[in-house]
C-alpha positions in Angstrom: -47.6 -170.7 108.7 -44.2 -170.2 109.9 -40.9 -170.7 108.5 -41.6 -174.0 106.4 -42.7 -173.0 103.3 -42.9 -176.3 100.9 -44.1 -176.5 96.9 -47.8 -177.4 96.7 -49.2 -181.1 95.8 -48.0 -184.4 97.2 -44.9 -184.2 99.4 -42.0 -186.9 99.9 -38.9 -187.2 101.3 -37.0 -184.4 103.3 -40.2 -182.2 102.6 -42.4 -185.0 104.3 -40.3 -184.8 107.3 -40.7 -180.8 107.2 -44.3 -181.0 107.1 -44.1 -183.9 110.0 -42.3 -181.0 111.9 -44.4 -178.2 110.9 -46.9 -179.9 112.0 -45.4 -180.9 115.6 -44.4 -177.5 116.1 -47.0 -175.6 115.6 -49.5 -178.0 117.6 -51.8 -179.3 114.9 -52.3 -182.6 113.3 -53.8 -183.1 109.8 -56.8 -185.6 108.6 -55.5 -188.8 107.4 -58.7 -189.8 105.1 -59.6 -193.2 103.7 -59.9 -193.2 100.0 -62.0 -195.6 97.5 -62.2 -194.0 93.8 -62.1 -190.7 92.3 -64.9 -189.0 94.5 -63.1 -189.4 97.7 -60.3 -188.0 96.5 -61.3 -184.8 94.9 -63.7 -184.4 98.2 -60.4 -184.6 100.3 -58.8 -182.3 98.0 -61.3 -180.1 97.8 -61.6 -180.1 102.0 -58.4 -179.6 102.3 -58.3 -176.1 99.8 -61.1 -174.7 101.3 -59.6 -175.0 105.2 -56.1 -174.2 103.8 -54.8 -177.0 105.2 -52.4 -179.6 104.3 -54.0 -183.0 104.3 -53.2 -187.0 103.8 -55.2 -189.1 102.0 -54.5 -192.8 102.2 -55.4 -196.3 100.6 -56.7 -199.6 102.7 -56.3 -202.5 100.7 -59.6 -203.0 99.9 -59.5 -199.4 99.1 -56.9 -199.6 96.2 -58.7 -202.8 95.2 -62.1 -201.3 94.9 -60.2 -198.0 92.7 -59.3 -200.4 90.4 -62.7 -201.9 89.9 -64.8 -205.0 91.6 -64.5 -206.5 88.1 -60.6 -206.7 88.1 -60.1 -210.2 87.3 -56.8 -210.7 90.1 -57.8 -209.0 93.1 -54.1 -208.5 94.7 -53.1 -206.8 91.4 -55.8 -204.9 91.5 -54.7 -203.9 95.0 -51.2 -203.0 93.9 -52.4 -201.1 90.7 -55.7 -199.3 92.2 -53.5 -197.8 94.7 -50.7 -196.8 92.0 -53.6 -195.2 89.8 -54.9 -193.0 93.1 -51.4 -192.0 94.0 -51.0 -190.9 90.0 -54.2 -189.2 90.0 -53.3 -187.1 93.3 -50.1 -186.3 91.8 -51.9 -185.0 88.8 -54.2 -182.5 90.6 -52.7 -182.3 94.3 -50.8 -179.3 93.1 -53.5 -177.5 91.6 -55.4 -177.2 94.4 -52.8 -175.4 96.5 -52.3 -177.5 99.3 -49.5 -180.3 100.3 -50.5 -183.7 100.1 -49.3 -186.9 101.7 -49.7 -189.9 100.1 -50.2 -193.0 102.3 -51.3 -196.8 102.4 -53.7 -198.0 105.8 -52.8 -201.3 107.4 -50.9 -204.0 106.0 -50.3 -207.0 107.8 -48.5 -210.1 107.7 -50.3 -211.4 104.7 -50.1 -208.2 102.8 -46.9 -207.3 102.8 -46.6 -208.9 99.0 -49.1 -206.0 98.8 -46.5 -203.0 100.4 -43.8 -204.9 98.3 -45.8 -204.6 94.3 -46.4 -201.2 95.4 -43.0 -200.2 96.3 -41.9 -201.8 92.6 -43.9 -199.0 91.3 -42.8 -196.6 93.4 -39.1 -197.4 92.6 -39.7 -197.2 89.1 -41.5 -193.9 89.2 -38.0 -192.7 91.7 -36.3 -193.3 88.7 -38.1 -191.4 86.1 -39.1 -188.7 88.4 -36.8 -188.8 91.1 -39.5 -189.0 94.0 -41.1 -192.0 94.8 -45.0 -192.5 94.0 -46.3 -192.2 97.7 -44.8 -190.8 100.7 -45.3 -193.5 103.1 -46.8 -196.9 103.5 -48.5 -198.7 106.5 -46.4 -202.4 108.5 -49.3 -203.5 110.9 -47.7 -206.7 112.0 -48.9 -205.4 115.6 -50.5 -209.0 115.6 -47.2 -210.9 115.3 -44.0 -210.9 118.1 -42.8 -208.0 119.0 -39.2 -208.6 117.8 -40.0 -210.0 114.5 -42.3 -206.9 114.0 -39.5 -204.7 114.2 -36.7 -206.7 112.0 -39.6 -207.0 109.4 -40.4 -203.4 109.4 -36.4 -202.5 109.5 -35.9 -204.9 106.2 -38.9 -203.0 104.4 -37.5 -199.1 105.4 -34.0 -200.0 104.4 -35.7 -200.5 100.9 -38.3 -197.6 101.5 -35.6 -195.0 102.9 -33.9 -195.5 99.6 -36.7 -193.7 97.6 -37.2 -191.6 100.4 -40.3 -193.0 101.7 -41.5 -193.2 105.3 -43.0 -196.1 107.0 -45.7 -196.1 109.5 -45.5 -199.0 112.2 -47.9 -200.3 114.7 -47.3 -201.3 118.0 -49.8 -202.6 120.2 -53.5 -203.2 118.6 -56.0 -200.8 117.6 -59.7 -202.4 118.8 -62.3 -203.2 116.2 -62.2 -204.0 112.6 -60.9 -201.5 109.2 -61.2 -203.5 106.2 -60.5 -207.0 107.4 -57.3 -206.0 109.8 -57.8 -205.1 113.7 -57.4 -206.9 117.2 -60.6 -207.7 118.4 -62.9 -205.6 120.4 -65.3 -206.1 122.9 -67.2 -203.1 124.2 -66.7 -202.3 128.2 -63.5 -205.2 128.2 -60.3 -204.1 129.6 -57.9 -205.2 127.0 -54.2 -204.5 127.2 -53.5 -204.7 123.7 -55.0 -201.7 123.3 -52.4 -200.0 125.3 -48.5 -199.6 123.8 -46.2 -200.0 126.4 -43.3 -197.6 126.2 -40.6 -199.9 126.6 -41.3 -201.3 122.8 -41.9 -197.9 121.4 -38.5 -197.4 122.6 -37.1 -200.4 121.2 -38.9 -199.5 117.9 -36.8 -196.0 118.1 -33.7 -198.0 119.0 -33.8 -200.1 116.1 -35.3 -198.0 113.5 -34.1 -194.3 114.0 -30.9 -194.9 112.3 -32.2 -196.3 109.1 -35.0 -193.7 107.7 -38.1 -191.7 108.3 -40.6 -193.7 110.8 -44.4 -193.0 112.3 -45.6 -195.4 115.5 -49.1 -195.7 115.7 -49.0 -196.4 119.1 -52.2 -197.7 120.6 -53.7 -195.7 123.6 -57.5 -197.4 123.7 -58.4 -196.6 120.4 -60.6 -197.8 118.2 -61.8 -198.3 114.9 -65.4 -197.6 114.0 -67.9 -195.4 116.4 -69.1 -196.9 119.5 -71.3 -196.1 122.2 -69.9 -193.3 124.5 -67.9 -194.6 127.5 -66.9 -197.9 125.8 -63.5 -196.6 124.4 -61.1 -195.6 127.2 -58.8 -193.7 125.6 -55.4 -192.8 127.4 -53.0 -190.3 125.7 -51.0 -190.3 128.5 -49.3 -193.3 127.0 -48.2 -191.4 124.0 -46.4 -188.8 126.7 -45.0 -191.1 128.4 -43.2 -193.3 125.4 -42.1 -189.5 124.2 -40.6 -188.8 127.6 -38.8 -192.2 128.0 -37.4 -191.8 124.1 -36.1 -188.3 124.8 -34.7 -189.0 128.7 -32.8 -192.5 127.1 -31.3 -190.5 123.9 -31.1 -186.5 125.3 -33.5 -185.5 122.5 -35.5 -182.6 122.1 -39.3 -182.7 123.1 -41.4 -185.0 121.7 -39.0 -187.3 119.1 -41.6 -189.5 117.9 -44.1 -188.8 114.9 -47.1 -190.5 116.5 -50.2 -191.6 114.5 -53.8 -191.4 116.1 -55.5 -194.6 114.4 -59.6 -194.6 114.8 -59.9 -190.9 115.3 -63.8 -191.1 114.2 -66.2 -190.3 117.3 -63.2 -189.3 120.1 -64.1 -187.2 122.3 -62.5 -183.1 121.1 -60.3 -182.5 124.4 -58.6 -185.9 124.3 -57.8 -185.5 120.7 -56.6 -182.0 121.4 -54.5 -183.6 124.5 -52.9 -186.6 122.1 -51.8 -183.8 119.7 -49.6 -182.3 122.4 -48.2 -185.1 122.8 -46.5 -185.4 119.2 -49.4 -186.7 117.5 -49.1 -185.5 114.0 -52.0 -187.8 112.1 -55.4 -189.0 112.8 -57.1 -191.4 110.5 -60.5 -190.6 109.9 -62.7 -193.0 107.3 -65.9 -194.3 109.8 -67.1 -190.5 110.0 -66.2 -189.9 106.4 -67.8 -192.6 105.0 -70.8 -191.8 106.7 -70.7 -188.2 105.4 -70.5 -188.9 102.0 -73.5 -192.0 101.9 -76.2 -190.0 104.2 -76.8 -187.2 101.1 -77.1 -189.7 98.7 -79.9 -191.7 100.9 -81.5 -187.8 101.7 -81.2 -186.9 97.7 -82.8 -190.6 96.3 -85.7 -189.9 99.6 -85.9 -186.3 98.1 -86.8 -187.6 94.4 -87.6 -191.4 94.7 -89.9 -191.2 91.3 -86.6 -189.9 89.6 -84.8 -193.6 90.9 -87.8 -195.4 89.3 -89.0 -194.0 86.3 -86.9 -192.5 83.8 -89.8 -190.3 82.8 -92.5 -190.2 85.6 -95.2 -192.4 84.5 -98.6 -189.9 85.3 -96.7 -186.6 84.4 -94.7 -187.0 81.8 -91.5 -185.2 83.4 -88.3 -186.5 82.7 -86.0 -187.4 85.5 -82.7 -187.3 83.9 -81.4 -184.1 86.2 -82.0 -186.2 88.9 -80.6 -189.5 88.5 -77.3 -188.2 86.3 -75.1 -189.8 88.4 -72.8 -186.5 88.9 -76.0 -185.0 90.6 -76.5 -187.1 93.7 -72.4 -187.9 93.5 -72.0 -184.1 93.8 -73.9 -184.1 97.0 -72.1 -187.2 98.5 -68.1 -185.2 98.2 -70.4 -182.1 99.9 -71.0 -184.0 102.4 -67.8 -185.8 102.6 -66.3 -182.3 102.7 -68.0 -180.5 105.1 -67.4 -183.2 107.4 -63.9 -182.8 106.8 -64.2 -179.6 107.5 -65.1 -180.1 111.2 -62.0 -182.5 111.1 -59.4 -179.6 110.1 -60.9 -177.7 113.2 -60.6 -180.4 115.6 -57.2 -181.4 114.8 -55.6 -177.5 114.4 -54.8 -178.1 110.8 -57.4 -174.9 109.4 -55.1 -172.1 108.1 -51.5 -173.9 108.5 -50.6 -174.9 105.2 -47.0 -174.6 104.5 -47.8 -174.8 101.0 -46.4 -171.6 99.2 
């Protein structure tokens, strides 16, 4: 575990950047994990007890929308407040499951950073009665837009963010493929150089940055979002080493300076995910895999007991069905499922064993 020893449930602040650095320094990364109501959640929680390790659960847009129900009648509000009433709901229980928590928002870009800005009124107002803010970090993907006005825009939002202390994940380059309407696009077997992050702007990033608050790059090194067929996704951590190595020989740092994000961690290949965790990588997002885990036991369960999804009571013997189509029945299976694949993900990534909860 080593020396960092932090209180349990969701973590901001000074003990965010501890856990970054745990993290770093002992070699592991921890599951970021794509939310969308109340099941998700406790499945993540319950993951991330079982493997001891710390975890961060996070909220796309259409995520914190969908928590707040398909029936909202305003759809961005129901962005801003389905993501406040996840991050409330983790605070309540984080804590009781004995693990540390970060609290996180997926991309946001241009047009949703209205979205980043309703959240942040929350989370200022919950600084003030609590004195911590309501989530640990948020998501700038303006990797679409120019490079310089990516930066400026990101630096206005921390200066507000570092306030509360909050972090703020940035993107630089573009991630392939599609999460919840926001991606560059991606054709399989193409050789597309937005997919690679050229050092130069990660230092420029630092440069600019650094001296206002707590930042993340998710750097892009041929990654994807989604699962495609092997060989198609040329992945290249050697990027991430070398935009470390020209950020430590420019400002005499210590190894590895830069929190780095792994965006589109589902279906990567083990060694290179082990080899872009040496490299400073501290979080890799994980929903494709995830979301797969926790639909495939529901379509096994309703296959298992298809009268019980048709008749109430079955029409020739008179049984009743109830057991099997109470909704916390075949919803019980889907956070197993969701769990045990999360399971695999601790493994992968080092986390197993290292909380620095205490």
């Amino acid at each position: 575990m080593g020396d960092t020893v932090l209180k349990p449930g969701v973590v901001t602040g000074a003990d965010y950047d501890k856990l970054v650095q745990a993290c770093k320094s002992g070699g592991y990364a921890l599951p970021a994990v794509n939310v969308t109501g109340t099941n998700t959640v406790n499945a993540v929680l319950e993951a991330a007890a079982k493997n001891k390790s710390d975890i961060i659960i996070q909220l796309s847009n259409g995520g914190a929308q969908f928590f707040a129900g398909q029936g909202f009648p305003d759809g961005g509000l129901a962005k801003v407040l389905g993501a406040v009433s996840a991050a409330r709901h983790v605070h309540l229980l984080a804590e009781h499951y004995g693990v540390c928590v970060v609290l996180h928002t997926d991309h946001a870009n241009k047009k949703l950073i209205p979205w980043v800005e309703g959240m942040l009124d929350h989370g200022e107002a919950f600084f003030k009665e609590t004195g911590k803010p309501l989530f640990s970090s948020h998501m700038l993907d303006l990797s679409e837009e120019d490079l310089d006005w990516n930066i400026e825009e990101c630096a206005r939002v921390l200066t507000r963010m570092a306030k509360i202390g909050m972090s703020l994940e940035i993107e630089l380059g573009v991630t392939g493929g599609e999460e919840d309407g926001i991606g560059g696009e991606f054709e399989e077997s193409a050789d597309n150089s937005k997919l690679y992050t050229q050092p130069a702007d990660v230092l420029k990033a630092y440069d600019r940055l650094s001296p206002i608050g707590s930042f993340s790059v998710a750097a892009s090194f041929g990654n994807v979002h989604g699962v495609y067929k092997p060989g198609n996704v040329k992945l290249r951590p050697e990027i991430l080493k070398n935009s470390q190595d020209l950020v430590t020989s420019t400002h005499k740092t210590g190894a590895n300076p830069l929190n780095l994000v792994f965006h589109g961690g589902s279906g990567s290949d083990k060694g290179q995910i082990k080899e872009a965790v040496s490299y400073g990588v501290f979080k890799m997002n994980i929903d494709t895999d995830t979301q797969f885990a926790f639909s495939a036991p529901v379509g096994a369960f309703v296959e298992e007991n298809d009268r019980a999804f048709k008749y109430q009571i079955d029409p020739d013997s008179g049984t009743p069905y109830k057991k099997f189509y109470d909704p916390r029945k075949w919803l019980r299976a889907a956070e197993v499922g969701m769990a045990a694949r999360l399971d695999e993900a601790c493994a992968d990534l080092g986390s197993a064993g290292k909380t620095v909860a205490g």
